[in-house]
C-alpha positions as CSV (number, residue, x, y, z in Angstrom):
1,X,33.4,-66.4,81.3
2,X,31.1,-63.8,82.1
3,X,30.1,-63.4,78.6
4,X,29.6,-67.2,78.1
5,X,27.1,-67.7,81.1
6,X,25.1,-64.7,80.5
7,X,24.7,-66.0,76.9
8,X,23.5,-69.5,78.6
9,X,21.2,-67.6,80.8
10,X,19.5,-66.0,77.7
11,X,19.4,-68.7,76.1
12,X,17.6,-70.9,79.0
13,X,15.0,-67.9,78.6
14,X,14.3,-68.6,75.1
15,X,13.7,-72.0,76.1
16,X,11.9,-70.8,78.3
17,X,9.7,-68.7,76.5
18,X,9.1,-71.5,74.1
19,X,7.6,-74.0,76.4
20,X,4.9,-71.1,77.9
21,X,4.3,-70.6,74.0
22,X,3.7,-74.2,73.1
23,X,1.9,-74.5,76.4
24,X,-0.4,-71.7,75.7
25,X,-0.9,-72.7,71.4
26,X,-1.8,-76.1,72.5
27,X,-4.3,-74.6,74.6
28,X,-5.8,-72.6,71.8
29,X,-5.2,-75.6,69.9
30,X,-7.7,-77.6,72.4
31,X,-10.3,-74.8,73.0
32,X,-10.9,-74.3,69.2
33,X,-11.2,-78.1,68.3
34,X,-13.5,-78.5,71.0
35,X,-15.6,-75.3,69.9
36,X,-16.0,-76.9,66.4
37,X,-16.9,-79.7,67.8
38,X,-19.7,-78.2,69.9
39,X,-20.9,-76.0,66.9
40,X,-20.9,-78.8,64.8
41,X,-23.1,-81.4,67.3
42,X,-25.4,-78.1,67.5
43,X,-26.8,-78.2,64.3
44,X,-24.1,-76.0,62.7
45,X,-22.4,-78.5,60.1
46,X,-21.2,-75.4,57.8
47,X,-19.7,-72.6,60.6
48,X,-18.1,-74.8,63.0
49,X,-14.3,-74.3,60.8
50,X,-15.3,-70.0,61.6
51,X,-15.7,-71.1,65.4
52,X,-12.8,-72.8,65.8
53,X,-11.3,-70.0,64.0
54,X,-12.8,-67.5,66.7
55,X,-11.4,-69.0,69.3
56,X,-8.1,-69.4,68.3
57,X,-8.2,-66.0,67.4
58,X,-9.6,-64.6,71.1
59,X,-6.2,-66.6,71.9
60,X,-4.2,-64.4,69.6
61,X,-3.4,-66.7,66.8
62,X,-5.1,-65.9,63.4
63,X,-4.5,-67.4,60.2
64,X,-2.2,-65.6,57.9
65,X,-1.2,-63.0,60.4
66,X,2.2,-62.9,62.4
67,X,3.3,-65.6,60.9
68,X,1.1,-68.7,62.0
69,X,-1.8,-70.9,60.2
70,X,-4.8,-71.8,61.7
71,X,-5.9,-75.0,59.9
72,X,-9.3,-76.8,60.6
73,X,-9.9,-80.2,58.8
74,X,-12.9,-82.4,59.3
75,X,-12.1,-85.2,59.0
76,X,-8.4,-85.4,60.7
77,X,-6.0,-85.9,58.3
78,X,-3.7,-87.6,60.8
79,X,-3.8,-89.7,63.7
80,X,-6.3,-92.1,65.5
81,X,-9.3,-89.8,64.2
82,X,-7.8,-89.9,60.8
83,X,-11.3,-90.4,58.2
84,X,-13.6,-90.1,60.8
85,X,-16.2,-87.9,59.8
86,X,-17.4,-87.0,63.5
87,X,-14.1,-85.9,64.7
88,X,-12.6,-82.0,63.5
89,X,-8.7,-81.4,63.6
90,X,-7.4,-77.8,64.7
91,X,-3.9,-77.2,64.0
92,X,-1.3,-74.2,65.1
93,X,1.9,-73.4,63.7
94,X,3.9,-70.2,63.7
95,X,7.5,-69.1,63.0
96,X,8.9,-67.9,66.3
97,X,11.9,-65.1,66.0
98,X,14.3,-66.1,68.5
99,X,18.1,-65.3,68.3
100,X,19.6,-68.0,70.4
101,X,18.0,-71.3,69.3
102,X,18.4,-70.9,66.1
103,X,22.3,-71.1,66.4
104,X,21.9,-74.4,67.9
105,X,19.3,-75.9,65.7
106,X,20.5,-74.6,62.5
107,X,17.6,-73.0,61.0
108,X,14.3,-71.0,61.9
109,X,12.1,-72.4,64.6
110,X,8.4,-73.4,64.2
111,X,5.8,-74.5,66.9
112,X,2.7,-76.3,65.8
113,X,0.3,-77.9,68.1
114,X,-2.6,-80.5,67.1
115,X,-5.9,-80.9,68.6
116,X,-8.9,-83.2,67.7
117,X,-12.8,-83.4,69.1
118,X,-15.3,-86.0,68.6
119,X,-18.1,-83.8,67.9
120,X,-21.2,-86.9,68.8
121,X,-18.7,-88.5,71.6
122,X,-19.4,-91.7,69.9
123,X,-22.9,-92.0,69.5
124,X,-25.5,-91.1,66.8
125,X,-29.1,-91.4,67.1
126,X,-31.9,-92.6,65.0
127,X,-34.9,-91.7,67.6
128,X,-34.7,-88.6,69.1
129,X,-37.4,-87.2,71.7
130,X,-37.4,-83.6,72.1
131,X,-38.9,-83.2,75.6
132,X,-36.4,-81.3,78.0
133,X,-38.0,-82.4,81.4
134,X,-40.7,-84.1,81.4
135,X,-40.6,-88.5,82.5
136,X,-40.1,-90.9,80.3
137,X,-40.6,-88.7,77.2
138,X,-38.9,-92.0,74.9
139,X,-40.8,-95.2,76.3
140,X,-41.3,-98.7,75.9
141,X,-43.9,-100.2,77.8
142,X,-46.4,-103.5,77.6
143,X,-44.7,-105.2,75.0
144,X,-43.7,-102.5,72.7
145,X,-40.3,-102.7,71.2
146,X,-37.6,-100.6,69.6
147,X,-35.2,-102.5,67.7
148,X,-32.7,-100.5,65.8
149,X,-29.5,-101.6,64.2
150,X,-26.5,-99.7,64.0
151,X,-27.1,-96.2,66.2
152,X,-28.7,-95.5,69.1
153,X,-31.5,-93.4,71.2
154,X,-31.9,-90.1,72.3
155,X,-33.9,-88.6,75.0
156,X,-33.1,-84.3,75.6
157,X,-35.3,-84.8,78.7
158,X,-33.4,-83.9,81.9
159,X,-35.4,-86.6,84.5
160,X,-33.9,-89.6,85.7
161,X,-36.6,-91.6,83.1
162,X,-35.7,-89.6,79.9
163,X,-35.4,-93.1,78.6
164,X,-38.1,-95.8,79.9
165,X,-39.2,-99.5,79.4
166,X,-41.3,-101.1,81.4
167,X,-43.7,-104.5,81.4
168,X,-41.5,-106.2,79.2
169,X,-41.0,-103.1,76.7
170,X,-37.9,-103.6,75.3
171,X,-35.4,-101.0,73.6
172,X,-32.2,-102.7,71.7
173,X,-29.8,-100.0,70.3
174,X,-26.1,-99.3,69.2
175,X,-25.9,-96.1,71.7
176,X,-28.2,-94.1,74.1
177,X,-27.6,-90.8,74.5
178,X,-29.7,-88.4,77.3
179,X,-29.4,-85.0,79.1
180,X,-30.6,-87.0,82.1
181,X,-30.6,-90.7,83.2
182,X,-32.6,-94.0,81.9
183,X,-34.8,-96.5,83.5
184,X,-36.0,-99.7,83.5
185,X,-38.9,-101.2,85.8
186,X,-41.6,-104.2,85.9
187,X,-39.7,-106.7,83.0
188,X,-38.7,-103.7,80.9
189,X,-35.3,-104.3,79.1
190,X,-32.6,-101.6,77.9
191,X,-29.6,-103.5,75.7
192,X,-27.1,-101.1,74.0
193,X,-24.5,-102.7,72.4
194,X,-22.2,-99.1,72.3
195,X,-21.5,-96.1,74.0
196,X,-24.2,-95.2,77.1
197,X,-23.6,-91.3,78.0
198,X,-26.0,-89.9,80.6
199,X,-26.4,-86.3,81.7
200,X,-25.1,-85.4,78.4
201,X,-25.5,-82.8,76.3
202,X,-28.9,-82.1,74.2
203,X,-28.9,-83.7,70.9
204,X,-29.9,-80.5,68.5
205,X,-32.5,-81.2,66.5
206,X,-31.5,-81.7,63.1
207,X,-34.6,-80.5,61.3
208,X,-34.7,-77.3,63.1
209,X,-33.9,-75.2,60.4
210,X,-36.6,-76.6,57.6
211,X,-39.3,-74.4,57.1
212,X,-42.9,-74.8,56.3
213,X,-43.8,-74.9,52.7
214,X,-46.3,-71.9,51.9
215,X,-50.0,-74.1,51.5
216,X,-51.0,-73.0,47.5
217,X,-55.2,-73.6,47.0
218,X,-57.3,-75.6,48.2
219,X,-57.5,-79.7,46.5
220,X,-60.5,-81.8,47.2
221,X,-60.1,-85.3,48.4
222,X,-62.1,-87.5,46.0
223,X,-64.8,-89.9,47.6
224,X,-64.3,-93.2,49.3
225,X,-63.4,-96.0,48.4
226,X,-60.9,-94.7,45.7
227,X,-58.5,-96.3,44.0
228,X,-55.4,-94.4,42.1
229,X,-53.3,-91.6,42.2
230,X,-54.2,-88.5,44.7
231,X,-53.2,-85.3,43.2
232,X,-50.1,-83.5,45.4
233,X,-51.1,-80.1,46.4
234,X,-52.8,-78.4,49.0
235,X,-55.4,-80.2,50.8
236,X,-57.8,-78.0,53.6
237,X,-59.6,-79.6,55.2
238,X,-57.5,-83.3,55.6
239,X,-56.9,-86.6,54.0
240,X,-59.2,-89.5,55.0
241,X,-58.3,-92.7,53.2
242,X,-60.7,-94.9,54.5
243,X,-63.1,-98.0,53.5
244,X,-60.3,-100.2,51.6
245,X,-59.1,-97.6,49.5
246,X,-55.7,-98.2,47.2
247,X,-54.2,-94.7,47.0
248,X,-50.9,-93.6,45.7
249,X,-49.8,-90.3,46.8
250,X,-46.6,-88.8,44.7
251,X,-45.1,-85.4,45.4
252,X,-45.8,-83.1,48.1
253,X,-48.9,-83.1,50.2
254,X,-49.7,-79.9,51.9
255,X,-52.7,-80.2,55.1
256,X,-53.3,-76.6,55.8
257,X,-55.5,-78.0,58.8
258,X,-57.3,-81.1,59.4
259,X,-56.0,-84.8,59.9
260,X,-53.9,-87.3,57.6
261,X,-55.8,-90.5,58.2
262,X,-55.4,-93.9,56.5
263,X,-57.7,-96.6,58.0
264,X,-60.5,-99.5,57.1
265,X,-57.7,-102.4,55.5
266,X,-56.5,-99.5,53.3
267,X,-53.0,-99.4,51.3
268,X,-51.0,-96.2,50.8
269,X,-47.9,-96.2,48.6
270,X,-45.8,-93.5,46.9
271,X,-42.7,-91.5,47.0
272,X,-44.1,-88.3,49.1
273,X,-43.4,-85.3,51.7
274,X,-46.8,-84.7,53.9
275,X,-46.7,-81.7,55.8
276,X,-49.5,-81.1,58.0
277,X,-49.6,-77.5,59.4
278,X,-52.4,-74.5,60.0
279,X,-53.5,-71.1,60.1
280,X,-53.1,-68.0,62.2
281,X,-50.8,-69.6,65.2
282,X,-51.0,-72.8,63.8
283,X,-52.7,-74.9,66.7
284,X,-55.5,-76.2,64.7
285,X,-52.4,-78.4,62.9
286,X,-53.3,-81.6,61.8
287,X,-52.3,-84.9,63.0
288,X,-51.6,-88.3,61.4
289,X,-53.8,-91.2,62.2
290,X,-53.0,-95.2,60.8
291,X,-55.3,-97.9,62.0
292,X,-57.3,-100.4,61.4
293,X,-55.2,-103.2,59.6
294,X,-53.8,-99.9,56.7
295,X,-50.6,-101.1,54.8
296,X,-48.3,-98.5,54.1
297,X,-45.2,-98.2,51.8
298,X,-43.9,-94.6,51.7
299,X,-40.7,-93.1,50.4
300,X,-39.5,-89.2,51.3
301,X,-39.0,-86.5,48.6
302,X,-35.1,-86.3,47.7
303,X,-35.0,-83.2,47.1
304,X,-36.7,-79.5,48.3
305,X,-37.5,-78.3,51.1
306,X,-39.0,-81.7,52.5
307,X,-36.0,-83.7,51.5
308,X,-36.0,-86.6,53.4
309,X,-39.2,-86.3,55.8
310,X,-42.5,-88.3,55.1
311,X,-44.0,-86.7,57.6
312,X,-43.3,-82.9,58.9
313,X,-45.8,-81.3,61.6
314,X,-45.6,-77.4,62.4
315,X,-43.5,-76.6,65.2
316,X,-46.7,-74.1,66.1
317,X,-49.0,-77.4,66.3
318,X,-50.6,-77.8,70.2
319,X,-48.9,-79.9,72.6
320,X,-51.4,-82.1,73.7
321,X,-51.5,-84.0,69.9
322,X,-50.6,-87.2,69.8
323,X,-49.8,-89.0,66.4
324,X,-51.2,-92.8,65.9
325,X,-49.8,-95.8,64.5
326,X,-51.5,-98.8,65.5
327,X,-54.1,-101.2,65.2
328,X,-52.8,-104.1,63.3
329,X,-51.1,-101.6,60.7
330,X,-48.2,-102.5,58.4
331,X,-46.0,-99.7,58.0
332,X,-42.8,-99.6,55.5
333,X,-41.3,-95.9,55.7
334,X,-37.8,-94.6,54.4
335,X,-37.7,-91.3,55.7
336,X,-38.4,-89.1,58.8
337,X,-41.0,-88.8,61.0
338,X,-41.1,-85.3,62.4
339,X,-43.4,-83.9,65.0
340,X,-41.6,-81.3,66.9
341,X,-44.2,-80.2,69.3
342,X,-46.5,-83.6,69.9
343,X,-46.4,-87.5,70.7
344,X,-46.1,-90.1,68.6
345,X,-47.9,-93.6,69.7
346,X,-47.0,-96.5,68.2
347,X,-49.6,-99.3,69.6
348,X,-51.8,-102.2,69.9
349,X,-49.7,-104.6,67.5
350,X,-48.9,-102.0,64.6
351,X,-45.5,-103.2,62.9
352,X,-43.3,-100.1,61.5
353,X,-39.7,-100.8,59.4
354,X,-37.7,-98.4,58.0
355,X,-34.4,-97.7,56.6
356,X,-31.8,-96.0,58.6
357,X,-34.2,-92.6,59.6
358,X,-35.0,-90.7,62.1
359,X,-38.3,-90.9,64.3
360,X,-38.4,-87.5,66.0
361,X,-40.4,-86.0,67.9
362,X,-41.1,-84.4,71.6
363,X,-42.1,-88.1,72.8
364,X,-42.3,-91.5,71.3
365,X,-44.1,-94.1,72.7
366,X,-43.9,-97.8,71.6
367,X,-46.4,-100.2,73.6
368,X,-49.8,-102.5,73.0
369,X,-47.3,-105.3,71.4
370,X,-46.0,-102.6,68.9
371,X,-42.6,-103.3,66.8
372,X,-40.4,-100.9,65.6
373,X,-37.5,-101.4,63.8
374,X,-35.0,-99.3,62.0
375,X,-31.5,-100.5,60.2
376,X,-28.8,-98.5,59.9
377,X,-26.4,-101.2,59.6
378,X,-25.6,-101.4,56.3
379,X,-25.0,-97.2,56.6
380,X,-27.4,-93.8,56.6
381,X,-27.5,-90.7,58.1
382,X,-28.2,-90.9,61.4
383,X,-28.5,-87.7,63.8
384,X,-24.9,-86.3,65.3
385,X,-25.3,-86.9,69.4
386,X,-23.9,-87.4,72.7
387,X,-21.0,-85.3,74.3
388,X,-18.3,-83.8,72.6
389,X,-14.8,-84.6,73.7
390,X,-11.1,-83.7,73.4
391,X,-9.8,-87.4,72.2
392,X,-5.9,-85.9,70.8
């Protein structure tokens, strides 16, 4: 009898043991999916699978040793998340030695515990303003609007008015996503159809690791009025297209100082890159000017270093720049707009489309009867946002 209840009392502790072992893989489980997830919404699409590794290995459990697998899948390949691109799996199994259980189950005994993340807690961005503090850094205002289909808004300012529109600005998105809180005053409307996360994590910039292309020697900007084809290359002292000029630009467009300016009832068209930068610390960077009734239809590079950006400003330009398009302009674009370190204005009545792209930069303003409008509902690449979560 003795014999019988001692071999009941060991056996309750290898029950025992199992449940604090589950408890604590499932915990590992959780930390590392929710790692990944952070890594990945940080701008780290390649090592997030090595975090969520790390982790589980600071918990003790590393793949291929001591008998467990540590298995990272983006997307899930089971469950709710199953497909979904935004959401990373973490699972945890390993052969526990017991001497008890296995009599009663009839074989060897494996835990495995499951975890998924959202890494953008729902919500993608196509405008992104970089500001981390100051007011209404992304703002609507007399009139302007920001109509996008599809994703949302992002504001990594941390003030109540990260995200603004005011006398009857209007801002229509799929999601809005900001470190602190939006705003709305004097006829201003805010509509989001999705997902509204406030006091949120920062959106990570998803340009941050492109770098400058090295400037090559110097190009000379023909006289004006010209019509044709301007040369890519290096251009030093600006681009002026001006006095009802017809100018296709093609390739990539270095401005190692000096402005990019298209004005006068001119047309620009092309499949380009245009990165305006400087020399020695860079503040005498460029900035990009479009007024006075200009129609422009530009397409990003595909491929190099630019892939995917019309328009890329040096991170070392000055702060007080501000970027214009306005005046009656007509702007098609399919690609980013990147200005990292200055404003972009869109104003008094300028009209800007574009395919599903980003618009980032450390403000954006949109007022002066100004339309902007971006689709992204027939797909794109939208920027990764919001608040990752533990969602399994």
């Amino acid at each position: 009898m003795l014999v019988v209840l001692l071999g009941f009392v060991a056996l309750g502790t290898e029950v025992g043991v199992l449940l604090m072992t589950s408890r604590q893989m499932q915990s590992a489980s959780d930390s590392a999916a929710l790692a990944a997830a952070v890594a990945r919404n940080k701008g780290y699409p390649i090592a997030f699978a090595d975090e969520a590794r790390a982790v589980a290995r600071a918990a003790g459990y590393v793949d291929g040793e001591a008998d467990a697998t540590v298995a990272v899948n983006n997307p899930p390949l089971e469950g709710a998340y199953a497909g979904d691109e935004n959401a990373i799996e973490v699972v945890i199994t390993q052969l526990q030695h017991l001497v008890l259980v296995p009599l009663f189950y009839g074989g060897p005994w494996t835990l495995k515990t499951r975890a998924v993340a959202t890494a953008t807690g729902g919500s993608s961005v196509c405008v992104l303003a970089l500001e981390t503090s100051a007011n209404e850094p992304l703002y609507a205002h007399n009139g302007g609007q920001l109509l996008i289909e599809g994703c949302g808004v992002g504001s990594n300012s941390s003030s109540n008015r990260a995200i603004r529109a005011s006398g009857s600005g209007r801002i229509t998105a799929a999601s809005l996503t900001t470190v602190g809180n939006y705003y709305t005053s004097g006829g201003g409307t805010i509509n989001i159809s999705g997902p509204i996360e406030v006091h949120a994590t920062a959106t990570a910039d998803p340009y941050l690791d492109r770098v400058v292309p090295t400037p090559g020697s110097c190009r000379t900007v023909p006289p004006m009025p010209f019509d044709g084809e301007l040369p890519q290359g290096t251009y030093c002292a600006g681009i002026n297209i001006t006095n009802g000029s017809n100018v296709t630009m093609n390739g990539l467009y270095i401005l190692r100082t000096g402005n990019f300016v298209v004005q006068g009832g001119s047309t620009l068209s092309g499949t380009a890159s245009i990165v305006l930068t400087g020399t020695g610390s860079g503040t005498n960077t460029g900035v990009v000017t479009i007024t006075g009734g200009a129609v422009i239809n530009l397409t990003a590079l595909s491929t190099g270093a630019t892939a995917g950006m019309i328009f890329f400003q040096d991170r070392r330009a000055r702060t007080t720049g501000t970027n214009n398009f306005y005046g009656g302009t007509t702007s098609t674009l399919t690609g980013a707009l990147y200005f990292p370190r200055q404003t972009v204005n869109f104003s008094n009545g300028g009209s800007t489309t574009t395919a599903c792209t980003e618009i980032i930069a450390r403000s954006i303003l949109i007022g002066g009867g100004s339309t902007v409008n971006i689709d992204c509902s027939g797909g794109g690449t939208p920027i990764s946002g919001g608040t990752p979560r533990l969602v399994e």
